[in-house]
N, CA, C and O atoms as CSV, one atom per row, in Angstrom:
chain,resi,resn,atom,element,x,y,z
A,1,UNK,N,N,0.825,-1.183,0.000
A,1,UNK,CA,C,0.000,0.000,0.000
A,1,UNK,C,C,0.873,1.251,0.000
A,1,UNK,O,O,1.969,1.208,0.557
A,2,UNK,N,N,0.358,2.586,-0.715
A,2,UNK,CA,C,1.036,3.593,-0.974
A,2,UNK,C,C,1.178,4.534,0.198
A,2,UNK,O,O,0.089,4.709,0.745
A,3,UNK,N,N,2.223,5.229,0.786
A,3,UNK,CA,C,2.185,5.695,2.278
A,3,UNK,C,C,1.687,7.263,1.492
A,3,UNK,O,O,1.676,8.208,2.281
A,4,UNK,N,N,1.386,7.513,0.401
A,4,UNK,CA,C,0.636,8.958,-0.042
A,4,UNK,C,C,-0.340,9.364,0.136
A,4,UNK,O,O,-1.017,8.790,-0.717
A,5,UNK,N,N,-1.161,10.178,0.826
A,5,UNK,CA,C,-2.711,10.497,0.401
A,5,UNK,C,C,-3.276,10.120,-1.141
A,5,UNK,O,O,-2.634,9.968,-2.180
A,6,UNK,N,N,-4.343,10.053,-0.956
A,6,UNK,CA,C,-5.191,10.435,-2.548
A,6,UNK,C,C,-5.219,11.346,-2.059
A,6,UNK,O,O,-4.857,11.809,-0.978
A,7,UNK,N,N,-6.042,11.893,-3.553
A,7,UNK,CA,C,-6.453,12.922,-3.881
A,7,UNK,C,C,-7.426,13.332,-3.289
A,7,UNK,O,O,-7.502,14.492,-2.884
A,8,UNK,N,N,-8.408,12.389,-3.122
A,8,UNK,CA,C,-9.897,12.565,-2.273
A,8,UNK,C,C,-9.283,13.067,-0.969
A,8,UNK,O,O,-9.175,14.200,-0.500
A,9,UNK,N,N,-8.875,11.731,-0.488
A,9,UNK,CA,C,-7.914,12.283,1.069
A,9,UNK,C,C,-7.933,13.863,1.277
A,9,UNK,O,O,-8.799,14.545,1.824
A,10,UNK,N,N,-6.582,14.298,0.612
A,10,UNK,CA,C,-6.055,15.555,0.251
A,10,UNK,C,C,-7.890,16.692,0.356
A,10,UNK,O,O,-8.171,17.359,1.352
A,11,UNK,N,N,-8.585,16.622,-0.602
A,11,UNK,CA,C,-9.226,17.129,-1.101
A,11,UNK,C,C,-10.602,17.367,0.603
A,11,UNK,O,O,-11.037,18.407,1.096
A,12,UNK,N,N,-10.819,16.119,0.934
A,12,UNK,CA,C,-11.600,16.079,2.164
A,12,UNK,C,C,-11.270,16.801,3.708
A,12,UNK,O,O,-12.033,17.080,4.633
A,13,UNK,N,N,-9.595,16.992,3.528
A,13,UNK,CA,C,-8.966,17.288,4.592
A,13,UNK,C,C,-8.648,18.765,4.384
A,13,UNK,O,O,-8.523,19.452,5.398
A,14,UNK,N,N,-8.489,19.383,3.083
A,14,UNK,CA,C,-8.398,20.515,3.105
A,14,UNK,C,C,-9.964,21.476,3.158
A,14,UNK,O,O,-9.928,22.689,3.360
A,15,UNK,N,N,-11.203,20.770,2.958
A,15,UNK,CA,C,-12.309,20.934,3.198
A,15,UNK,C,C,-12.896,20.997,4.273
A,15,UNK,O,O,-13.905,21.666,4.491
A,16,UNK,N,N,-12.207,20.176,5.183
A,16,UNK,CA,C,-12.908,20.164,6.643
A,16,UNK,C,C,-12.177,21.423,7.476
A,16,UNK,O,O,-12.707,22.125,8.337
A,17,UNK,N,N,-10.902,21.497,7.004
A,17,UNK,CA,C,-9.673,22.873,7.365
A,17,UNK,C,C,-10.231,23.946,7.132
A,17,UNK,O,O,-10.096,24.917,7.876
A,18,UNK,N,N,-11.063,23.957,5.901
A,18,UNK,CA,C,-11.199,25.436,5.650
A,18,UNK,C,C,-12.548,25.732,6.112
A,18,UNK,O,O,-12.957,26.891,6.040
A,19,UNK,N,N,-13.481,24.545,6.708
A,19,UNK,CA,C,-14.735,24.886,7.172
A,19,UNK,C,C,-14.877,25.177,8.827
A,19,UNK,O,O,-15.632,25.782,9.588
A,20,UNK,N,N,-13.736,24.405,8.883
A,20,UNK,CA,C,-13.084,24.844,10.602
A,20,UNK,C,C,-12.793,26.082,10.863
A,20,UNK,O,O,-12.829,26.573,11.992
A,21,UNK,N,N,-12.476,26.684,9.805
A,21,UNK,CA,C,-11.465,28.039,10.285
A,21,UNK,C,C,-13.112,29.446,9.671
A,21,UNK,O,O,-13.340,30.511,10.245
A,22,UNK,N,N,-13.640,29.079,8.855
A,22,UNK,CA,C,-14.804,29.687,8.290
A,22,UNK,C,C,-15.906,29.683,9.366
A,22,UNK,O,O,-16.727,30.582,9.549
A,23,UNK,N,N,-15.761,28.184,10.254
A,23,UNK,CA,C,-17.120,28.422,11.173
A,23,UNK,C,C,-16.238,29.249,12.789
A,23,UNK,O,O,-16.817,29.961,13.610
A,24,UNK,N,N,-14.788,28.854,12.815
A,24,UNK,CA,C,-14.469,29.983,14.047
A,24,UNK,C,C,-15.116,31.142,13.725
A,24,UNK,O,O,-16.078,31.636,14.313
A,25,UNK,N,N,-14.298,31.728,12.350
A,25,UNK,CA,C,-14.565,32.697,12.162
A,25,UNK,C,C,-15.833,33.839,12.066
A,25,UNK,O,O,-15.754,35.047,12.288
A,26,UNK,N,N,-17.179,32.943,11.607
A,26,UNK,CA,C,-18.490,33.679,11.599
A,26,UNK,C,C,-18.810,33.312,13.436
A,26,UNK,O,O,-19.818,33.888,13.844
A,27,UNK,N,N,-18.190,32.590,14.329
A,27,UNK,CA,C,-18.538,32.408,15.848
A,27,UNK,C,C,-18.494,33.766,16.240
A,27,UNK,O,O,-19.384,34.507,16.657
A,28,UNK,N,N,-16.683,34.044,15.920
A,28,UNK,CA,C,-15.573,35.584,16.295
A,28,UNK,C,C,-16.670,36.322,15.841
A,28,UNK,O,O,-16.975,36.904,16.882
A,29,UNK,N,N,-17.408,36.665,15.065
A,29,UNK,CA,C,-17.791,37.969,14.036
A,29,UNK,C,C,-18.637,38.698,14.643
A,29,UNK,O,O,-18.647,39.882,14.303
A,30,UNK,N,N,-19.531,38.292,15.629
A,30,UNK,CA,C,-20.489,38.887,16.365
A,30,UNK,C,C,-19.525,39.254,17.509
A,30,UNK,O,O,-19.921,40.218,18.164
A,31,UNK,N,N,-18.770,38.910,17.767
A,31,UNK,CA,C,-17.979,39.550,18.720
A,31,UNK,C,C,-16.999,41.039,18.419
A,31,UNK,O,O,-16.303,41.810,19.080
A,32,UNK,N,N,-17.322,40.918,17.391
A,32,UNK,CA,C,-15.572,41.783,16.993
A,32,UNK,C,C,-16.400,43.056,16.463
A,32,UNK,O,O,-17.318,43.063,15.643
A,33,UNK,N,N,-15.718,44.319,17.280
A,33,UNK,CA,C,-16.409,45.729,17.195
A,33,UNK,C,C,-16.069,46.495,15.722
A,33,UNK,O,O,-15.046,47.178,15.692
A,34,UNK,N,N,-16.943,46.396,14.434
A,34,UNK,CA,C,-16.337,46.923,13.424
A,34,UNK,C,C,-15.781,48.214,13.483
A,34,UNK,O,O,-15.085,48.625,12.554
A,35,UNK,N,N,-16.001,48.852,14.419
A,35,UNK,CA,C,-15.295,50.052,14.719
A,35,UNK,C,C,-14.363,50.256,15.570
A,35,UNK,O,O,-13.796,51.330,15.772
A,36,UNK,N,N,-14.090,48.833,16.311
A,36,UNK,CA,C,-13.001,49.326,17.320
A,36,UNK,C,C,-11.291,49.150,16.954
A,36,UNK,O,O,-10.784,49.464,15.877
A,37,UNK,N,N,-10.786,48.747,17.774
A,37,UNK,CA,C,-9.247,49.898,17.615
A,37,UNK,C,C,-8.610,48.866,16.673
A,37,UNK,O,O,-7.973,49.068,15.639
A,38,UNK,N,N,-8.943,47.678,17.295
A,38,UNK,CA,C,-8.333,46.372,16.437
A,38,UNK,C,C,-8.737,46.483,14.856
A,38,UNK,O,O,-7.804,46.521,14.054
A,39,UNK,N,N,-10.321,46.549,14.281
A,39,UNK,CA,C,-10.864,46.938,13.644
A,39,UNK,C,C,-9.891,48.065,12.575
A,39,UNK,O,O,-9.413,47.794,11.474
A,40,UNK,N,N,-9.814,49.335,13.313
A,40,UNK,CA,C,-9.375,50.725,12.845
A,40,UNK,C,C,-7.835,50.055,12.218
A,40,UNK,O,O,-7.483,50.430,11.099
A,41,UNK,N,N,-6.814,48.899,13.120
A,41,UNK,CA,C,-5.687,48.974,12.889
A,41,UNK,C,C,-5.493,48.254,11.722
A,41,UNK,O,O,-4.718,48.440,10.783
A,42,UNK,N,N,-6.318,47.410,11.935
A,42,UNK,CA,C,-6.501,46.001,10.610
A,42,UNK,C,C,-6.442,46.628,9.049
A,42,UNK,O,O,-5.618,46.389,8.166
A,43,UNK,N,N,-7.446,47.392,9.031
A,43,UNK,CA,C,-7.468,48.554,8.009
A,43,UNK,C,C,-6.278,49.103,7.641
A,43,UNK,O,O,-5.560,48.729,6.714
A,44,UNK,N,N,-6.088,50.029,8.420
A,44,UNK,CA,C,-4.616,50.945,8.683
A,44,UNK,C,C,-3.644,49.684,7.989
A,44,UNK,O,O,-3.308,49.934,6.832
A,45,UNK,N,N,-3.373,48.963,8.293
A,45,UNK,CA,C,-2.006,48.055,7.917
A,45,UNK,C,C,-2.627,47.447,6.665
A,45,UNK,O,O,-1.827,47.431,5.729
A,46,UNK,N,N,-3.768,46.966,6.396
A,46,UNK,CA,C,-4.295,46.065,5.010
A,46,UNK,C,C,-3.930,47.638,3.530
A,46,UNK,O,O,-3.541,47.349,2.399
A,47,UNK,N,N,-4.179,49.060,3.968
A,47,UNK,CA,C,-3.613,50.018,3.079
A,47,UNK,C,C,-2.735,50.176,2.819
A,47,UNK,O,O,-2.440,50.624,1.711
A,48,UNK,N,N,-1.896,49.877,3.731
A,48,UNK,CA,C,-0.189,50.262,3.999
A,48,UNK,C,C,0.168,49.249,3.206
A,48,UNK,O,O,0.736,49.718,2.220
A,49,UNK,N,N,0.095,47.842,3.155
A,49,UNK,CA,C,0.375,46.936,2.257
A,49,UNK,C,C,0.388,47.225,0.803
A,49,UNK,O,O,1.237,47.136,-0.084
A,50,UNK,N,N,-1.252,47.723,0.891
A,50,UNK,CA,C,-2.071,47.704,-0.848
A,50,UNK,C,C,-0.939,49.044,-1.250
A,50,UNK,O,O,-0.309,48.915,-2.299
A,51,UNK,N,N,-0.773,49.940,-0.648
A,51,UNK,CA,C,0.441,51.179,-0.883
A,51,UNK,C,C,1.979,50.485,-1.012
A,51,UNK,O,O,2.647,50.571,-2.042
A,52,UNK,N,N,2.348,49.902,0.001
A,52,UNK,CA,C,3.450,49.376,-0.664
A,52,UNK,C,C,3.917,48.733,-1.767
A,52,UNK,O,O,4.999,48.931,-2.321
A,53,UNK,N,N,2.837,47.746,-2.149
A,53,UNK,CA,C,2.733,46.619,-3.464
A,53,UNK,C,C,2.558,47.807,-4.645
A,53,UNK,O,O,3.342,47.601,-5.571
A,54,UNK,N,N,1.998,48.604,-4.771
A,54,UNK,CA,C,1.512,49.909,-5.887
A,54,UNK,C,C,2.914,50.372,-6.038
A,54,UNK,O,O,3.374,50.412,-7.179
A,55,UNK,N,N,4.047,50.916,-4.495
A,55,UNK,CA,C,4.817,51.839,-5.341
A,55,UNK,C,C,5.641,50.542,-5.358
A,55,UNK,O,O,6.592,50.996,-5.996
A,56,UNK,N,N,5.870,49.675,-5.202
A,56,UNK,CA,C,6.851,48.378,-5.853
A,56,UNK,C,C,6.616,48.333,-7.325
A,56,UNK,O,O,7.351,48.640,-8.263
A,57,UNK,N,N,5.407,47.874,-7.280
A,57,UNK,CA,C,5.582,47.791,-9.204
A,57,UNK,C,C,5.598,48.917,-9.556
A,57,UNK,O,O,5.871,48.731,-10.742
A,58,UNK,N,N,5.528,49.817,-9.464
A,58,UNK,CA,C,5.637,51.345,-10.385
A,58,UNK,C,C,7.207,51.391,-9.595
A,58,UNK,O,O,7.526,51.875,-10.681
A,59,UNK,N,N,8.008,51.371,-9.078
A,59,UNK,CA,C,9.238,51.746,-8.516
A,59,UNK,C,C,10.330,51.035,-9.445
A,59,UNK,O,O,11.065,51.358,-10.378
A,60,UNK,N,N,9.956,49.555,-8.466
A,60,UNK,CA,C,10.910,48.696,-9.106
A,60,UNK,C,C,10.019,47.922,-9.890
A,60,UNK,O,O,9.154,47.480,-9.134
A,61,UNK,N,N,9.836,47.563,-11.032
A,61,UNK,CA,C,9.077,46.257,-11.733
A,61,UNK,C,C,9.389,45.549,-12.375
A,61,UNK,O,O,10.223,45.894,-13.212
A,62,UNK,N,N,9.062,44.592,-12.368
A,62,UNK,CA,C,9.627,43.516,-13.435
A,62,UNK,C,C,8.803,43.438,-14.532
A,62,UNK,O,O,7.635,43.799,-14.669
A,63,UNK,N,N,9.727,42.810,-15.450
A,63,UNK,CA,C,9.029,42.156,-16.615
A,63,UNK,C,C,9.334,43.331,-17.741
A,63,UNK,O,O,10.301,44.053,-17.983
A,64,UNK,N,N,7.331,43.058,-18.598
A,64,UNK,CA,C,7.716,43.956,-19.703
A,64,UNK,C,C,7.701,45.275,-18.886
A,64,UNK,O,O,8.571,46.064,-19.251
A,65,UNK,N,N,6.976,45.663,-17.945
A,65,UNK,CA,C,6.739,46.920,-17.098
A,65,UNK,C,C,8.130,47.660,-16.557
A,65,UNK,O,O,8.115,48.858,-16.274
A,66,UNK,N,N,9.346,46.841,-16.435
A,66,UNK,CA,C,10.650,47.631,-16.298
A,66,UNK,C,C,11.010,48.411,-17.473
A,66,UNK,O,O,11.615,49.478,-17.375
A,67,UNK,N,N,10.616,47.855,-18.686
A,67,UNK,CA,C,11.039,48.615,-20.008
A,67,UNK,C,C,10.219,50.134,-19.884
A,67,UNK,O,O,10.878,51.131,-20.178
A,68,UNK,N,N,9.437,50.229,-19.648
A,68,UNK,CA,C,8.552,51.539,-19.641
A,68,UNK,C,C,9.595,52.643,-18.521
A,68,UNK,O,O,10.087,52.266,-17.458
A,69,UNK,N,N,9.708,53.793,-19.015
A,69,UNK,CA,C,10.450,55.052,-18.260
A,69,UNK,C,C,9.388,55.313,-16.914
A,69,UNK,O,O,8.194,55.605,-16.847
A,70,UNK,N,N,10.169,55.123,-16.162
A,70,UNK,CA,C,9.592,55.737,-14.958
A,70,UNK,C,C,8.394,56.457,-14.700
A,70,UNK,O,O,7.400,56.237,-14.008
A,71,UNK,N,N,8.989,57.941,-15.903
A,71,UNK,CA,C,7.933,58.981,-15.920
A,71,UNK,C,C,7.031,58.762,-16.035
A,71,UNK,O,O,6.031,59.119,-15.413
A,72,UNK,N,N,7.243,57.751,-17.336
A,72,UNK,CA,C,5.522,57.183,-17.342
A,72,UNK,C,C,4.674,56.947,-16.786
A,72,UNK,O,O,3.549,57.441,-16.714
A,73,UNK,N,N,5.517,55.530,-15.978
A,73,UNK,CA,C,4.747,54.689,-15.267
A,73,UNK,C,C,4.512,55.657,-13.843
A,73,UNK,O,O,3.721,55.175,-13.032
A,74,UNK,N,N,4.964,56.609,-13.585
A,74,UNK,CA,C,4.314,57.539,-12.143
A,74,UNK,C,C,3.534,58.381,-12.852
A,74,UNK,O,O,2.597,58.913,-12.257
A,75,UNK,N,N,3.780,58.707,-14.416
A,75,UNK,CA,C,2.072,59.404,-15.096
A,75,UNK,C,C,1.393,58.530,-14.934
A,75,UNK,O,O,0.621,59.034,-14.119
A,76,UNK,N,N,0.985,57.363,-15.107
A,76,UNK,CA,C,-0.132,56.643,-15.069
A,76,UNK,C,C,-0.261,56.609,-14.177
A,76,UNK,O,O,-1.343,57.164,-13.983
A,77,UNK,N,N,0.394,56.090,-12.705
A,77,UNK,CA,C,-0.068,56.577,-11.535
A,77,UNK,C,C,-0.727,57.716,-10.917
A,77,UNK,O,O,-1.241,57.774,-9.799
A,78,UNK,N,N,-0.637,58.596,-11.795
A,78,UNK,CA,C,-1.407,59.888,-11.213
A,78,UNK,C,C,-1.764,60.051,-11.806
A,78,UNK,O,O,-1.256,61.170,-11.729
A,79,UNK,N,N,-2.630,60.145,-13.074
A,79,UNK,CA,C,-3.919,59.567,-13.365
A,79,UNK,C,C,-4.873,58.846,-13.213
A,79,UNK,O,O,-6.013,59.066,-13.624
A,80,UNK,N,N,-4.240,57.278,-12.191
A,80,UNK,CA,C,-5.212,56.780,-12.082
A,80,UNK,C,C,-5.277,57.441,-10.491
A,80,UNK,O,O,-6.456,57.233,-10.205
A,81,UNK,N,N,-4.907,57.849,-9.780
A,81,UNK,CA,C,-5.147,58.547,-8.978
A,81,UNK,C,C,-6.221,59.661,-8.663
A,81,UNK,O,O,-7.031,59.726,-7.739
A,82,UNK,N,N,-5.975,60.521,-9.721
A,82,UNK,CA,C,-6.844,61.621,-9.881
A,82,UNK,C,C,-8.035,61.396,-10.505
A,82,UNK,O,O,-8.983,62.145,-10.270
A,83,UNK,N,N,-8.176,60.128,-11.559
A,83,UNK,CA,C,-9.754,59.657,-11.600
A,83,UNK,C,C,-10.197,59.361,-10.292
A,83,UNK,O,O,-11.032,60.099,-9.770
A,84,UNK,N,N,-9.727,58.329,-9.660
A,84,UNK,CA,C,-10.399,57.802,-8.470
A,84,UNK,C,C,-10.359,58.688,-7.573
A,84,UNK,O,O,-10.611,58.179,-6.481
A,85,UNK,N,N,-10.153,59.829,-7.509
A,85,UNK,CA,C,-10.363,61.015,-6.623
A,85,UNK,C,C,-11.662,62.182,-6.893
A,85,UNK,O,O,-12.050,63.102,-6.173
A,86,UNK,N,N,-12.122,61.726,-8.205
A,86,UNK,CA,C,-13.097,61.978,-8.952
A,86,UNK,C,C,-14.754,61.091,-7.893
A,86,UNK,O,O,-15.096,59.977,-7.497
A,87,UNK,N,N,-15.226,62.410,-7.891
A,87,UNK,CA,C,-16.829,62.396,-6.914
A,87,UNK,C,C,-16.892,60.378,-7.485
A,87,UNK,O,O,-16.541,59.780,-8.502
A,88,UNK,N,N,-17.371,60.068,-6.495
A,88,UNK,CA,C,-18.019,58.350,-7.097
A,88,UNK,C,C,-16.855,57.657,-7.017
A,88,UNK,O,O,-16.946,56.782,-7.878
A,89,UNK,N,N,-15.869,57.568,-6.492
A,89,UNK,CA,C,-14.107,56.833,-5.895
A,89,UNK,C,C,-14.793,55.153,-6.901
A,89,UNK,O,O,-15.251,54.156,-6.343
A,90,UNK,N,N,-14.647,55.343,-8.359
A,90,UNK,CA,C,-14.513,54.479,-9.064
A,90,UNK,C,C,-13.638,53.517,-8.889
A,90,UNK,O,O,-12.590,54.136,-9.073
A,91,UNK,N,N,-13.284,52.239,-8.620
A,91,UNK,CA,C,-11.626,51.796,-8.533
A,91,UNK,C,C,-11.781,51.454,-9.748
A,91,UNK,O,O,-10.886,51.957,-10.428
A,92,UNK,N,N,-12.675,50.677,-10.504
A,92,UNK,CA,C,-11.883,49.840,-12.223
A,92,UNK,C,C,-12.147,50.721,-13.166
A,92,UNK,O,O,-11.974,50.396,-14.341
A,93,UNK,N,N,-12.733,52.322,-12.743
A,93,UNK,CA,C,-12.582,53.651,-13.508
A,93,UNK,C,C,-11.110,53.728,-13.642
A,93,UNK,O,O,-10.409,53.413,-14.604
A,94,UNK,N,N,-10.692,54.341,-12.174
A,94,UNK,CA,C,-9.108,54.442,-11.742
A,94,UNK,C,C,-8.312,53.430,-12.750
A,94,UNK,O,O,-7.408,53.850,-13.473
A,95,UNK,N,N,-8.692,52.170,-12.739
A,95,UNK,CA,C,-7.541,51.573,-12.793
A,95,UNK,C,C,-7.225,51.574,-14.360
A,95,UNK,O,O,-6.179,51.545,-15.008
A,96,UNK,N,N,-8.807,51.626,-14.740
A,96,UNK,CA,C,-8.545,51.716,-16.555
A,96,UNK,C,C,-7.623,52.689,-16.990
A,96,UNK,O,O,-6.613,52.627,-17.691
A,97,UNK,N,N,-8.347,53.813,-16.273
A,97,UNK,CA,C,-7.682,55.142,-16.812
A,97,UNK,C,C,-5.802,55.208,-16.566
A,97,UNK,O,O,-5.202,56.002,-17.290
A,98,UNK,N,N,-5.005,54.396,-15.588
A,98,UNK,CA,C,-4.091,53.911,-15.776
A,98,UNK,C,C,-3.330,52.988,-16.267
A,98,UNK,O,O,-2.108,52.899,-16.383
A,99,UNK,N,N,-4.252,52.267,-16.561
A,99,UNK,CA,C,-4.085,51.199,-17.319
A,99,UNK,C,C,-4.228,52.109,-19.097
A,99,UNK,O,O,-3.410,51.561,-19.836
A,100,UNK,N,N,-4.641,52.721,-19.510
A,100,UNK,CA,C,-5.004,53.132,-20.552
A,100,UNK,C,C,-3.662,54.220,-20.886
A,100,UNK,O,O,-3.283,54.330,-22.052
A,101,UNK,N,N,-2.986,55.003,-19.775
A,101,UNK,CA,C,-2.033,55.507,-19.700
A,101,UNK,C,C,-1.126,55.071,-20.031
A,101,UNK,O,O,-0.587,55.510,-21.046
A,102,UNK,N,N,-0.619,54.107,-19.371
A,102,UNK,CA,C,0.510,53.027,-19.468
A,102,UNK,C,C,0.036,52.466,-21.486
A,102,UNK,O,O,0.497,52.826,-22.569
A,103,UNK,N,N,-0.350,52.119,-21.346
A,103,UNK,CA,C,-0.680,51.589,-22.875
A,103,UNK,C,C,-0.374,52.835,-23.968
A,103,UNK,O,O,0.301,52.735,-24.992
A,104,UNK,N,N,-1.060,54.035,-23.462
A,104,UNK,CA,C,-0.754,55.087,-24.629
A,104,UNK,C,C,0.634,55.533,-24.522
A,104,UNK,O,O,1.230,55.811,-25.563
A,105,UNK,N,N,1.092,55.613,-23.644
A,105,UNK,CA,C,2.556,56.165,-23.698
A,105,UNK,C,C,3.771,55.538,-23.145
A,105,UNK,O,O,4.747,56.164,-22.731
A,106,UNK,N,N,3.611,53.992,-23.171
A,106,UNK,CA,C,4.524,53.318,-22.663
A,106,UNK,C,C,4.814,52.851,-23.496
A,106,UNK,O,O,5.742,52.044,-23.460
């Protein structure tokens, strides 16, 4: 006999894992103050991330996106900026309109 899981195995065990951690989690949810400090910080650090990952690829990037001049790629950044700063905080407005940047002048 094979000392490997199947697939089913595999497949049943990562199912019961993720229904374990899904039913803590809706237990926690009535507990947890959407406004309180923990709340406020969770936020605070989940932006700080989404901000760091943004000026990484526009900073340093790989791929075809290193070939593009800088300038550019921080024009398209502030464009898509200044749409999504636009009344109605569009994000796949924003992102086109940088995305559309990058394409016209990269």
């Amino acid at each position: 006999m094979s000392a490997t899981p199947s697939l089913l195995t595999l497949v049943l065990l990562s199912a019961a894992v993720t229904f374990l951690w899904r039913g803590l989690g809706a237990a926690l949810a009535t507990r947890i103050d959407p406004n309180g400090e923990a709340a406020r910080w969770v936020t605070c650090v989940s932006y700080a991330i989404l901000a760091a990952l943004v000026a990484r690829m526009v900073v340093l990037p790989l791929g075809a996106t290193a070939e593009i001049p800088l300038a550019i790629r921080l024009s398209a950044l502030a464009v898509g900026l200044v749409v999504f700063a636009l009344p109605g905080h569009r994000i796949l407005l924003a992102v086109a309109a940088g995305a559309g940047t990058l394409y016209l002048f990269g």
